[in-house]
Biopython code that builds the backbone (N, CA, C, O; Angstrom):
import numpy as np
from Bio.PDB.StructureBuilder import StructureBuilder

atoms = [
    (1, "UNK", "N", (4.083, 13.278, -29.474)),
    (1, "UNK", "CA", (3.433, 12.361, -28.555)),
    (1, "UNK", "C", (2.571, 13.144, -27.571)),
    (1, "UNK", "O", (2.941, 12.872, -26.429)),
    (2, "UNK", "N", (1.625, 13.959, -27.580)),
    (2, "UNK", "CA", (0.751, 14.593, -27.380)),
    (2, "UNK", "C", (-0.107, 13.699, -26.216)),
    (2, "UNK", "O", (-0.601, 14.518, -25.440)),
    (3, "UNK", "N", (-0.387, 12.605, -25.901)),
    (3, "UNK", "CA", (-0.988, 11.420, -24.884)),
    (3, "UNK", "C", (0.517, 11.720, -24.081)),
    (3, "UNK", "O", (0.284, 12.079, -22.927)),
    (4, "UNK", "N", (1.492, 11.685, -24.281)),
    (4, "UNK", "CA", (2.554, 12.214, -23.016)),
    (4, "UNK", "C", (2.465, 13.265, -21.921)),
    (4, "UNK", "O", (2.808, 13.304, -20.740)),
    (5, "UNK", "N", (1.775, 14.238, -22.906)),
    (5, "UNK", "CA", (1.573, 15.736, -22.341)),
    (5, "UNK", "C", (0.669, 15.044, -21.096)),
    (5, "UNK", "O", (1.046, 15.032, -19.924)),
    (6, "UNK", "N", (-0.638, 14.453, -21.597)),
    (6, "UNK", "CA", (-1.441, 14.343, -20.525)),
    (6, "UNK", "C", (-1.405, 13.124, -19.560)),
    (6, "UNK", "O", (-2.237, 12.803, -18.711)),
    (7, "UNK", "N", (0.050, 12.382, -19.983)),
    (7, "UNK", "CA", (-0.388, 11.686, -18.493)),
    (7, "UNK", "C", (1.085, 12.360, -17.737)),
    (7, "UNK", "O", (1.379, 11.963, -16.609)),
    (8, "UNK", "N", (1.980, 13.409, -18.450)),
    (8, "UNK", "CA", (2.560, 14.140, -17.777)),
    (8, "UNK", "C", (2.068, 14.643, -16.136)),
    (8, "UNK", "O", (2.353, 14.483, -14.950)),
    (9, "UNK", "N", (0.771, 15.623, -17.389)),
    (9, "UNK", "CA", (-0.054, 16.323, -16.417)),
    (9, "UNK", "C", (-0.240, 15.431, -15.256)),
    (9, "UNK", "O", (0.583, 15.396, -14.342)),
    (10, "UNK", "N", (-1.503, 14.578, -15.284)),
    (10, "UNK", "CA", (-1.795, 13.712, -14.572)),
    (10, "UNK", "C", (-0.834, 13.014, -13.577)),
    (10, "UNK", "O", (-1.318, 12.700, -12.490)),
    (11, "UNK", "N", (0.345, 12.759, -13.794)),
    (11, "UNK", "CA", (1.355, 12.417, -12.565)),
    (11, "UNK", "C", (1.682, 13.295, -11.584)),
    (11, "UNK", "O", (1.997, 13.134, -10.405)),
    (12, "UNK", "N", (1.517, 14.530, -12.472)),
    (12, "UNK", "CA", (2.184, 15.748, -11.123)),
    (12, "UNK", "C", (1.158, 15.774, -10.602)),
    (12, "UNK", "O", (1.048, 15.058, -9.607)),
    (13, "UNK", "N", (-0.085, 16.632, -11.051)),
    (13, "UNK", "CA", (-1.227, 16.875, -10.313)),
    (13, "UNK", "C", (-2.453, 15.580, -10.126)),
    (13, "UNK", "O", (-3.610, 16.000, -10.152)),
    (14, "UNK", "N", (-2.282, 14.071, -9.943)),
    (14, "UNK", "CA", (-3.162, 13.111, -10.041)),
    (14, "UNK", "C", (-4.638, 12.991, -10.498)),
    (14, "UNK", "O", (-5.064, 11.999, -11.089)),
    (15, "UNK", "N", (-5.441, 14.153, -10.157)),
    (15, "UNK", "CA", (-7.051, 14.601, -10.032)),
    (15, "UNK", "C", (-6.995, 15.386, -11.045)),
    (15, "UNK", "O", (-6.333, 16.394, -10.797)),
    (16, "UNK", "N", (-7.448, 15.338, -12.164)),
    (16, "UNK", "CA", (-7.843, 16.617, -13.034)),
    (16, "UNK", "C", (-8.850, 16.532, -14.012)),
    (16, "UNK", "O", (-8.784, 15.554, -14.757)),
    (17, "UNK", "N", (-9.607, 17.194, -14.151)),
    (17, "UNK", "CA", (-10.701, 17.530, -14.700)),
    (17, "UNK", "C", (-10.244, 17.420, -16.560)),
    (17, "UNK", "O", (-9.082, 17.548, -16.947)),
    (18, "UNK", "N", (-11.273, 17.199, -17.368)),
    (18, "UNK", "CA", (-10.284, 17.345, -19.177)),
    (18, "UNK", "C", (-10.298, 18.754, -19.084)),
    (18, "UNK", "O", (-9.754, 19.182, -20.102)),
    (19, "UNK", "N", (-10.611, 19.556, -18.451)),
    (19, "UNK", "CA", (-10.675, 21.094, -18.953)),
    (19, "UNK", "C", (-9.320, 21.605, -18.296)),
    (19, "UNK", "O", (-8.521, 22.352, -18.860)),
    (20, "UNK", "N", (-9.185, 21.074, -16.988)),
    (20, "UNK", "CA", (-7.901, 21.018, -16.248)),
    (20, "UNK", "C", (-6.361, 20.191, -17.109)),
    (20, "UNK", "O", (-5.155, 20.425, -17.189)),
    (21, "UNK", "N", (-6.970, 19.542, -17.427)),
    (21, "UNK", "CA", (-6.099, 18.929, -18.346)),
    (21, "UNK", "C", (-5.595, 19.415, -20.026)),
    (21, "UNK", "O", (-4.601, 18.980, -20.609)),
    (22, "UNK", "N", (-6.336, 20.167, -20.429)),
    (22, "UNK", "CA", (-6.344, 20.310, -21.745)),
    (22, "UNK", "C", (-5.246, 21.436, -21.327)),
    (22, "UNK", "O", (-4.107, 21.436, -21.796)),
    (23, "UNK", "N", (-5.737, 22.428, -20.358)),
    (23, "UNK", "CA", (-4.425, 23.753, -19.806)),
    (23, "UNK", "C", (-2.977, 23.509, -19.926)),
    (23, "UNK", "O", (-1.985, 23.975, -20.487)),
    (24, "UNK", "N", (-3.348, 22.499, -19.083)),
    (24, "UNK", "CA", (-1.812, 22.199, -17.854)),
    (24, "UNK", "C", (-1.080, 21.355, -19.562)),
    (24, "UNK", "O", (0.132, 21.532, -19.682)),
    (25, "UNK", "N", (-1.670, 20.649, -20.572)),
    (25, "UNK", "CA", (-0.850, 19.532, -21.323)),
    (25, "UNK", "C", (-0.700, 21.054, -22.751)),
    (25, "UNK", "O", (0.233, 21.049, -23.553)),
    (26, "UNK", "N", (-1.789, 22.163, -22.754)),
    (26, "UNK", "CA", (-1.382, 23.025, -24.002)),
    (26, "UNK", "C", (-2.289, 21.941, -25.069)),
    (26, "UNK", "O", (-1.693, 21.429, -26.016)),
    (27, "UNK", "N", (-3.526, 21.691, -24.867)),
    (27, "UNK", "CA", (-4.219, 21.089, -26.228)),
    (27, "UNK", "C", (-5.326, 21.429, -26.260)),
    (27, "UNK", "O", (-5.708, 21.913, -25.194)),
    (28, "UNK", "N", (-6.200, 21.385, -27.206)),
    (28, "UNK", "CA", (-7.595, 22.119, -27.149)),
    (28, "UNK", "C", (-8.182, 20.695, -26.396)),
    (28, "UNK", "O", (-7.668, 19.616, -26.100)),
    (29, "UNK", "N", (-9.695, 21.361, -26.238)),
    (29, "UNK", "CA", (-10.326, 20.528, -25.614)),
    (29, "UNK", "C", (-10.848, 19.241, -25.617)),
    (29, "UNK", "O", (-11.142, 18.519, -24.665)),
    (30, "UNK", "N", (-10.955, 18.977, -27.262)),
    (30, "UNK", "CA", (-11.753, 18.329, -28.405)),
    (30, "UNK", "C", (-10.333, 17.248, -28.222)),
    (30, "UNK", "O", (-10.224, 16.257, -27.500)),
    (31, "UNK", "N", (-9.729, 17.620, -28.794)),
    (31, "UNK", "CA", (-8.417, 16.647, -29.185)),
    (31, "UNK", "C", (-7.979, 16.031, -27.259)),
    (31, "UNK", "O", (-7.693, 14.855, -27.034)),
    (32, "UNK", "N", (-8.011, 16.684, -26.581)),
    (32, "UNK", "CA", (-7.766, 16.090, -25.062)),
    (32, "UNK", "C", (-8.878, 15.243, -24.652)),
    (32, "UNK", "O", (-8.692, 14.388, -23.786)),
    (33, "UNK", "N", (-10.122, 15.419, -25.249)),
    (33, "UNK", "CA", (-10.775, 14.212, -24.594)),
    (33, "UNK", "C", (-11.092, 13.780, -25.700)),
    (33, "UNK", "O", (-12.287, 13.886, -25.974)),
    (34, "UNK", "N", (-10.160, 13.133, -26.761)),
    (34, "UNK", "CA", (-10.314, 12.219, -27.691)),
    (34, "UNK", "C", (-9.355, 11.478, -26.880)),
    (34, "UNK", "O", (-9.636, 10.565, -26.103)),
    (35, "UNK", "N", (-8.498, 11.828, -27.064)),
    (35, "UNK", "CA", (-6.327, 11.500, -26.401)),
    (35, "UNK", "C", (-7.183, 10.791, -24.872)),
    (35, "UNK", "O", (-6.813, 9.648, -24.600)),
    (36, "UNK", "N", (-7.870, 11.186, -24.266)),
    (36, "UNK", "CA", (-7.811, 10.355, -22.897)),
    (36, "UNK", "C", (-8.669, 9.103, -22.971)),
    (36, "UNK", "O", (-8.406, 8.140, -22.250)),
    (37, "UNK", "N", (-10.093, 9.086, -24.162)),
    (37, "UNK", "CA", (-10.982, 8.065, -24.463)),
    (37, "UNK", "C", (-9.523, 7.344, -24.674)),
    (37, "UNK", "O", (-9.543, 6.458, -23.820)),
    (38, "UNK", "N", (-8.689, 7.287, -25.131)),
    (38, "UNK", "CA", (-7.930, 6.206, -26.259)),
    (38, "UNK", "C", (-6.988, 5.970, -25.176)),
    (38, "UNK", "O", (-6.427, 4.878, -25.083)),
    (39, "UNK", "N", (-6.815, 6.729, -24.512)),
    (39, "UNK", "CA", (-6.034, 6.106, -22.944)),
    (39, "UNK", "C", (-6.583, 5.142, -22.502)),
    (39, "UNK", "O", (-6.383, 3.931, -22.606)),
    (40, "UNK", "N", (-7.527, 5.937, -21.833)),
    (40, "UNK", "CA", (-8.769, 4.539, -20.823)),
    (40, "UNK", "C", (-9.093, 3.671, -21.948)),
    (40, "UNK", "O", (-8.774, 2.531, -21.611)),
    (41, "UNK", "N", (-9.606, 3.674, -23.194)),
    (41, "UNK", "CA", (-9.438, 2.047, -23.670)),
    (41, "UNK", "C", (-7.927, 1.322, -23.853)),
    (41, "UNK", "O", (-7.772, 0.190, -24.312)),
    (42, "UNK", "N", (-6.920, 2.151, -23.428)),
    (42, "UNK", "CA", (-5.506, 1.504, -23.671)),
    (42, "UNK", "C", (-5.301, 0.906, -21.606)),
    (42, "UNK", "O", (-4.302, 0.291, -21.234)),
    (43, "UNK", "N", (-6.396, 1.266, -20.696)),
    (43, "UNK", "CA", (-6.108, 1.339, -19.718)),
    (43, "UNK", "C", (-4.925, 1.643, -18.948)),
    (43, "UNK", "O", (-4.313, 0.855, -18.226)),
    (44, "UNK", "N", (-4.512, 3.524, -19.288)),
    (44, "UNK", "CA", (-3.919, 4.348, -18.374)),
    (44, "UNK", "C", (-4.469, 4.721, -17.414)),
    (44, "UNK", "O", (-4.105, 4.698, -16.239)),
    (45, "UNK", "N", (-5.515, 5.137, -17.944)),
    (45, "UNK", "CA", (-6.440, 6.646, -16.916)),
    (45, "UNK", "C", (-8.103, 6.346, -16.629)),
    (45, "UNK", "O", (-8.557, 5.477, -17.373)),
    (46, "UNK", "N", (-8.436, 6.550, -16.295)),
    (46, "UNK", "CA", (-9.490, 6.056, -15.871)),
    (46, "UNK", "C", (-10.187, 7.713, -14.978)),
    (46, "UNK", "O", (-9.578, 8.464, -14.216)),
    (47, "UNK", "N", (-11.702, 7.806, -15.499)),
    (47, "UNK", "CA", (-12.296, 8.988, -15.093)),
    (47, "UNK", "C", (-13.036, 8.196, -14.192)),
    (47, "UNK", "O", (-13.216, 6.982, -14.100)),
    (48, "UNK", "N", (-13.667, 9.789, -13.144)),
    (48, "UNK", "CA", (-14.475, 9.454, -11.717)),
    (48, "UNK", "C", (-15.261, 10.425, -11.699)),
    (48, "UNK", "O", (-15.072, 11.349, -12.490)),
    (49, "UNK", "N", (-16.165, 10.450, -10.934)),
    (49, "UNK", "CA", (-17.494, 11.453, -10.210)),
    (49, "UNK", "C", (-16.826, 11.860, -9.288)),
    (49, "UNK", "O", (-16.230, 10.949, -8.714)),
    (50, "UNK", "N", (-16.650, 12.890, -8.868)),
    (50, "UNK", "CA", (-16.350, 13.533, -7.259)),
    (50, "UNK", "C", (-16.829, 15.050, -7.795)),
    (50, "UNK", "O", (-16.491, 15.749, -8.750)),
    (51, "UNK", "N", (-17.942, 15.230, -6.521)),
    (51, "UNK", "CA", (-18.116, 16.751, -6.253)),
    (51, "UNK", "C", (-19.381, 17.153, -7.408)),
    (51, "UNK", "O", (-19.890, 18.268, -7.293)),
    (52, "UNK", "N", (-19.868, 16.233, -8.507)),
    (52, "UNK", "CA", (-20.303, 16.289, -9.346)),
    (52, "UNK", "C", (-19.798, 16.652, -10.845)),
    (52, "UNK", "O", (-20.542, 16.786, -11.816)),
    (53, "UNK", "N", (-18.314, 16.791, -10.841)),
    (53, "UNK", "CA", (-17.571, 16.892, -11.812)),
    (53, "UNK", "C", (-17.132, 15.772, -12.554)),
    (53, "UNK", "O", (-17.777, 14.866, -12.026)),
    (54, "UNK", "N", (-16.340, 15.178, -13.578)),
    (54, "UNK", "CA", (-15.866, 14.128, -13.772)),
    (54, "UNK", "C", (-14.036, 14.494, -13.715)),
    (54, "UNK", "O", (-13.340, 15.440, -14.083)),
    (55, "UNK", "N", (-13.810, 13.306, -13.111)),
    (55, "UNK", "CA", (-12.212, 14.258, -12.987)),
    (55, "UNK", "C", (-11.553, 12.530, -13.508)),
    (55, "UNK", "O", (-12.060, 11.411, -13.427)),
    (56, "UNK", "N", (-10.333, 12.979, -13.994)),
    (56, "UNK", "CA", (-9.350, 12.244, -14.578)),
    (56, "UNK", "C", (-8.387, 11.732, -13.921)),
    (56, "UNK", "O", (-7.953, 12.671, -13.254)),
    (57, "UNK", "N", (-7.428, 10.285, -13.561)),
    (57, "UNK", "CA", (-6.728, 9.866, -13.120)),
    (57, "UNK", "C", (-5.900, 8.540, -14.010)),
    (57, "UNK", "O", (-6.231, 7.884, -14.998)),
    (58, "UNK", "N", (-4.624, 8.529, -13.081)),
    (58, "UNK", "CA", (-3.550, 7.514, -13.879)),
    (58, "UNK", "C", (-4.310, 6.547, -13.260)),
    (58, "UNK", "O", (-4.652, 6.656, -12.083)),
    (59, "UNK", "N", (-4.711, 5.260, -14.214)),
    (59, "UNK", "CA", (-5.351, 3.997, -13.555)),
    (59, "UNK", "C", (-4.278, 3.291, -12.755)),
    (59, "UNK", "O", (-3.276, 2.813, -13.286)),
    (60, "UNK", "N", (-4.528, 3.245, -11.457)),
    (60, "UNK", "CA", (-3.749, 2.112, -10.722)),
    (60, "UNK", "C", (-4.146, 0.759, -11.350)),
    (60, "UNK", "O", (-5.145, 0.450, -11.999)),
    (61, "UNK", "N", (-3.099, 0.066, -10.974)),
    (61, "UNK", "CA", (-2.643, -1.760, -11.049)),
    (61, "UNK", "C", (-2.683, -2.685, -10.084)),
    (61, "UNK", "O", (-1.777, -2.643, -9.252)),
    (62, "UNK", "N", (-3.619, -3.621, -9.972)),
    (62, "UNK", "CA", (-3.632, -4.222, -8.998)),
    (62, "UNK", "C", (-2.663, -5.394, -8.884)),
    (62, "UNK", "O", (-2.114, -5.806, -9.906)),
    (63, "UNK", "N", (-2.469, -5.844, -7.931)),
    (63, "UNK", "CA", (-1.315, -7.051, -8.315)),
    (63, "UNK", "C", (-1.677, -8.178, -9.010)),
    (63, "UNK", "O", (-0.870, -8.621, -9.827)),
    (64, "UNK", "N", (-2.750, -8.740, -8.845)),
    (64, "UNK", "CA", (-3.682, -9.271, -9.754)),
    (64, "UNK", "C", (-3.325, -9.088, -11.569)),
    (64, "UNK", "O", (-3.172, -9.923, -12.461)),
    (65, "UNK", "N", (-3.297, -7.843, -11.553)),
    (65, "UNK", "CA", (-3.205, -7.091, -13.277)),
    (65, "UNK", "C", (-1.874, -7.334, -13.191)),
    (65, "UNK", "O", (-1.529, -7.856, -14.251)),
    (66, "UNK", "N", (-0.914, -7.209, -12.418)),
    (66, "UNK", "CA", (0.464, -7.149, -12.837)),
    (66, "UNK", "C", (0.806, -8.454, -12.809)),
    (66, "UNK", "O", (1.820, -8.625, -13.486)),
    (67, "UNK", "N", (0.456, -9.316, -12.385)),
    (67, "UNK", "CA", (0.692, -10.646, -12.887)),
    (67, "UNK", "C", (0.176, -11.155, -13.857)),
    (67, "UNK", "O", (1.076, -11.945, -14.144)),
    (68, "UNK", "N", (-0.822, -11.366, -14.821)),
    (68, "UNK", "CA", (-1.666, -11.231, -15.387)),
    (68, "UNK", "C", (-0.738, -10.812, -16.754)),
    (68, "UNK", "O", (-0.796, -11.398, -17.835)),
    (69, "UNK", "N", (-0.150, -10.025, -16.535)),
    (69, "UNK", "CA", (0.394, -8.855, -17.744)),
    (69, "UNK", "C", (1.765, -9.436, -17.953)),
    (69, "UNK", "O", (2.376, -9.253, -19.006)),
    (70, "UNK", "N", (2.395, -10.345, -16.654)),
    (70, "UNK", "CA", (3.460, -10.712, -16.502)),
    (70, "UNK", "C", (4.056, -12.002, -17.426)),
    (70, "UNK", "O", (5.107, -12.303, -17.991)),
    (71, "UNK", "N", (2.536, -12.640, -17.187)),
    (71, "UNK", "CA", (2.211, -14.055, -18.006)),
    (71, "UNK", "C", (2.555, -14.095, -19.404)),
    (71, "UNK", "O", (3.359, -14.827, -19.981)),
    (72, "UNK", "N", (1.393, -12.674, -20.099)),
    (72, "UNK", "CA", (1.325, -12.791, -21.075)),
    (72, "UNK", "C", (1.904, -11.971, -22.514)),
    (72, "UNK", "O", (1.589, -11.903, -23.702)),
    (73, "UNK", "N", (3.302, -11.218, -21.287)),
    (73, "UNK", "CA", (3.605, -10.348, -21.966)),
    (73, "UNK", "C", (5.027, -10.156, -22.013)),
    (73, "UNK", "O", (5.506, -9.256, -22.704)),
]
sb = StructureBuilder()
sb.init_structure("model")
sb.init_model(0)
sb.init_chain("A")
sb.init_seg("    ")
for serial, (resi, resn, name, xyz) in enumerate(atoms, 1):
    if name == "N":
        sb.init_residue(resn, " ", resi, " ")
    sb.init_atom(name, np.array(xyz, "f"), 0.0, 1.0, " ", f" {name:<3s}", serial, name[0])
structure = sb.get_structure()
């Protein structure tokens, strides 16, 4: 379960870059930002602009979504 590794990562350290990420989870680079596309369309993680980098995060839930999810699931 290799998508574990990286939202491992991502909980301890919240902000991380895929290059930061590929380190800290032990996966090449290629295969880590395949594994996080298939996150964010599974809506875990969700990437950002800061500093001019793109950096990686666990997608927060709004209460909105958690009801929503509550309904239909």
């Amino acid at each position: 379960m290799k998508h574990l590794k990286i939202l491992e990562a991502l909980n301890e350290k919240n902000e991380l870059t895929v290059e930061e990420i590929a380190k800290e989870s032990n996966l090449n680079l290629a295969e880590t930002k395949k594994l996080l596309m298939r996150l964010s369309e599974q809506g875990k993680v969700e990437s950002f602009e800061k500093e001019g980098k793109i950096y990686w995060k666990i997608k927060e839930v709004s209460e909105e979504e958690k009801k929503l999810k509550k309904e239909f699931y």
